[in-house]
TISE-549016 format. One line per 4 residues: number of its first residue (from 1); for each residue x, y, z of N, C-alpha, C. Coordinates in Angstrom, 2 decimals. Last residue first. Layout:
BEGIN
NUM = X Y Z X Y Z X Y Z; ...
END
This chain:
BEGIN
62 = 45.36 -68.63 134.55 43.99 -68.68 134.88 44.13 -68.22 136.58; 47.22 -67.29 131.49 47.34 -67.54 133.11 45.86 -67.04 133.64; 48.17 -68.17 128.85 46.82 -67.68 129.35 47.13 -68.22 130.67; 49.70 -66.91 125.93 49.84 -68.14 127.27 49.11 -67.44 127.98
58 = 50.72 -67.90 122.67 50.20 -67.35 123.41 50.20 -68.26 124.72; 53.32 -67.27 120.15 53.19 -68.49 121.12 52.22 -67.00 122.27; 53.83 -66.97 116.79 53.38 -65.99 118.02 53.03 -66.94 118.82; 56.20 -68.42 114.73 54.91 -67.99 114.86 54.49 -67.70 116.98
54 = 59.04 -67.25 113.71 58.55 -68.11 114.18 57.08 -67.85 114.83; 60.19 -66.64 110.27 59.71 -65.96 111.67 58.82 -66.81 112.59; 60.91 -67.35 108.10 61.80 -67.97 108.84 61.20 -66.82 110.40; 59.07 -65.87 106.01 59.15 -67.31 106.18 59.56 -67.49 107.59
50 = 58.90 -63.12 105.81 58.40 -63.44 106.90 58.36 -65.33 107.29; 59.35 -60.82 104.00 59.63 -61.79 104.79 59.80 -62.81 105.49; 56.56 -58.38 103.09 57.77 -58.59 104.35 57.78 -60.59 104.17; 54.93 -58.38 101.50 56.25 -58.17 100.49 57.05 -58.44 101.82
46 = 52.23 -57.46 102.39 52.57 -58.90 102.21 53.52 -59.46 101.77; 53.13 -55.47 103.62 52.78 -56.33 104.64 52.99 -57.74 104.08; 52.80 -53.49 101.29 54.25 -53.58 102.09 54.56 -54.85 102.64; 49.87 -54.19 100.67 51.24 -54.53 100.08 52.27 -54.60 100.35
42 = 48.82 -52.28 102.64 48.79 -54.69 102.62 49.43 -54.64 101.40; 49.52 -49.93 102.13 50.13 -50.89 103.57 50.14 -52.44 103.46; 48.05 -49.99 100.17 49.47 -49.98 99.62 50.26 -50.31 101.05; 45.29 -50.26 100.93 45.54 -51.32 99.61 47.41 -51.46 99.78
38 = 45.69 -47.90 102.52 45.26 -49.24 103.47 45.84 -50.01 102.05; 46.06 -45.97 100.43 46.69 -46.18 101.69 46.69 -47.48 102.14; 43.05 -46.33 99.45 44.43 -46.56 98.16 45.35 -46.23 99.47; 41.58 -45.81 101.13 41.63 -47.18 100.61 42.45 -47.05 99.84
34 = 41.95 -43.14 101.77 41.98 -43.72 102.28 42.14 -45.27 101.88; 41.20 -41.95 98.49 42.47 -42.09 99.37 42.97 -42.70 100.53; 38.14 -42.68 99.19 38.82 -43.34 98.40 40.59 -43.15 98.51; 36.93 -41.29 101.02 36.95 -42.18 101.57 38.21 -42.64 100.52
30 = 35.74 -38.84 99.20 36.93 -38.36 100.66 37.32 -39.97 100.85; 33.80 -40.22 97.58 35.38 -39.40 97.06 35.92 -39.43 98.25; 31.97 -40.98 98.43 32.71 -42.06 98.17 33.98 -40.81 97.92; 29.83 -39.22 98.98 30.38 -39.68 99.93 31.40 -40.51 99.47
26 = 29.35 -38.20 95.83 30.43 -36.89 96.83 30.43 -37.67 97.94; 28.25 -40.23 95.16 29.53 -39.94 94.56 30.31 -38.99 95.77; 26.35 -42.34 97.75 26.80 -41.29 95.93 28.67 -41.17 96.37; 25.63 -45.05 98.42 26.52 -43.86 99.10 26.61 -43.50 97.31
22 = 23.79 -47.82 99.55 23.95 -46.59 98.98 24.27 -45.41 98.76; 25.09 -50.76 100.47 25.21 -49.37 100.49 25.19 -48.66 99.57; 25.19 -53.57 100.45 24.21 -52.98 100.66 24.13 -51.70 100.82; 27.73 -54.58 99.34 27.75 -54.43 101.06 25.89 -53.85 101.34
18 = 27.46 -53.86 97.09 28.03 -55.54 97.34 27.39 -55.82 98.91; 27.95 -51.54 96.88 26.38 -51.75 96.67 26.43 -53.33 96.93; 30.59 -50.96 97.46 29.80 -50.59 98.54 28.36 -50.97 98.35; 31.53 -51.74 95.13 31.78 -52.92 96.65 30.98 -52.18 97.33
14 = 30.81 -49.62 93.06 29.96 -51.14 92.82 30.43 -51.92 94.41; 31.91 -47.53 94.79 30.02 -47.46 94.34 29.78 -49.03 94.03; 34.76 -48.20 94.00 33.94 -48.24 95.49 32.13 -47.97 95.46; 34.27 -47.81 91.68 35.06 -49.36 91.61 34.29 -49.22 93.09
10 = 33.76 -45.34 91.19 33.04 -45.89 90.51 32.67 -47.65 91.03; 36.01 -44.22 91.84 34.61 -43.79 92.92 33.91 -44.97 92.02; 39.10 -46.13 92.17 38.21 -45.53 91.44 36.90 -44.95 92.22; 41.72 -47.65 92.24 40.84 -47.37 93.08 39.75 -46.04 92.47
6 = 43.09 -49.87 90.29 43.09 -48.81 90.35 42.04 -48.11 91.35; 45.57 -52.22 92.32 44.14 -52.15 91.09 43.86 -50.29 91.30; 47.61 -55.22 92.24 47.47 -53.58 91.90 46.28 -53.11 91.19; 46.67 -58.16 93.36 46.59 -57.30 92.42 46.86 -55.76 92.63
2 = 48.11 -59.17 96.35 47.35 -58.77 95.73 47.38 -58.49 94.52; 50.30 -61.59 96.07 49.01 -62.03 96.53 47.92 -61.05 96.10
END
């Protein structure tokens, strides 16, 4: 479902100007390991399984 993509300061400068944000370079660096984490958890997430799991039954006591 996802692409493997390379996470770049450059790649987060163009989605963060998507979002209306103007963040340089030295705010985008610390952040970018962070998003190459989160990118490689929704990979694990989307590689589970998960046909034959029966979907989450909620119940609301009034």
């Amino acid at each position: 479902m996802l692409a493997r993509m390379e996470i770049s300061v450059e790649m987060l400068k163009r989605t963060a100007a998507l979002g209306g944000f103007d963040w340089s370079d030295a705010e985008l660096e610390p952040i970018r390991p962070a998003v190459e984490r989160l990118l490689e958890a929704l990979e694990r997430l989307d590689a589970l399984p998960l046909g034959d799991v029966e979907p989450t039954t909620q119940y609301r006591v009034i």
